[in-house]
N, C-alpha and C positions, 0 to 999 in steps of 0.2 A: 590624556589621563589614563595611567593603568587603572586595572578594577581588580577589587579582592579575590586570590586565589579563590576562596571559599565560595564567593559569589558565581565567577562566572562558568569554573567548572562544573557542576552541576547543570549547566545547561544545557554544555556541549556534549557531557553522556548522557541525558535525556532524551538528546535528538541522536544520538549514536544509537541508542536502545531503541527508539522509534521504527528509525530506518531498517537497522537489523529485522526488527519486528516482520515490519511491512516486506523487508526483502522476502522473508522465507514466506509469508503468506501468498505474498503475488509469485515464486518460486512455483508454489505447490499450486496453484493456480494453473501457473502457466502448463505445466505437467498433464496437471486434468484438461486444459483446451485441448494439448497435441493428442494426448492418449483417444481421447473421445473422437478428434479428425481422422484418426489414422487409424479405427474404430480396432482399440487395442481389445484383447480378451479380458472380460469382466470379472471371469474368474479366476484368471491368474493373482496371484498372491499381491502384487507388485500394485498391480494397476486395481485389484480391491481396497488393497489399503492408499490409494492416491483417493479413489474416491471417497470413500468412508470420510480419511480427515478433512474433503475439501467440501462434503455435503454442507455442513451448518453453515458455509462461509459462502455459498452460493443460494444456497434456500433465499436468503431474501431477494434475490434478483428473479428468479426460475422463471416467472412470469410478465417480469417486463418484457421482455424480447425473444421471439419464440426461436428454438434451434433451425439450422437447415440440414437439409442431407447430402452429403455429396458422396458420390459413389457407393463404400463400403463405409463411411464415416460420416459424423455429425459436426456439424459447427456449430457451437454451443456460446451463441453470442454474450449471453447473462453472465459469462463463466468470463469473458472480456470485458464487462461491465463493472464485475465483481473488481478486478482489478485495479481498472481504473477509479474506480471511487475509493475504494482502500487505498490508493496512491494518495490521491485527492484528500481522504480523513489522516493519513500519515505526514503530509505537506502542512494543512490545516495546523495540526498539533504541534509542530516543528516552529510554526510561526509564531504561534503564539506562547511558546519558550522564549524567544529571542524577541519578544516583542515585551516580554517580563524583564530581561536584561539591563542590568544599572548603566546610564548613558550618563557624559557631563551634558552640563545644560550647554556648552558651544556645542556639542557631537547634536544635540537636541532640534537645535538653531539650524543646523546642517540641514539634517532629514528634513524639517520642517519647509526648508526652502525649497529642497528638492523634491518635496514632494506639492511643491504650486507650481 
């Protein structure tokens, strides 16, 4: 069975706009882990502005997991934590898109088998 233009697109740029989302978040993320490992200057322009926008997005982690030090740099584990759960809420949300998507009741019959 096809399914209605109108219907199912919307889906699929929802979960396009998700992903993008989460890319650039875990992006900048990932930027603040290396910068902070390879204990970049804080006051350079570059790596002030990595932290500033990735503060709010790590504050709720800061204290699950405490940093380490290594050498000249920190490993800032909350700041791989942060990622992976924002992965994890961007997956979440993707699912539950495609989990709203109009099925025929054979395609229904399907999943349901496969999923016993």
């Amino acid at each position: 069975m096809t399914y209605p233009t109108r219907t199912v697109k919307p889906i699929y740029y929802g979960a396009s706009v998700v992903w993008y989302i989460v890319g650039i978040v875990d992006g900048l993320l990932g930027l603040r882990f290396v910068l902070r490992a390879v204990a970049a200057n804080p006051a350079a322009g570059f790596t002030d502005f990595i932290y500033r926008a990735t503060a709010p997005l790590t504050d709720p982690f800061i204290n699950v997991i405490r940093s380490s030090r290594i050498e000249s740099g920190i490993i800032e584990w909350s700041t791989l934590l942060a990622i992976a759960v924002y992965w994890l809420l961007a997956w979440a949300i993707v699912r539950l898109f495609f989990i709203a998507r109009p099925v025929s009741d054979a395609e229904a019959e399907q999943e349901i088998k496969r999923e016993l």
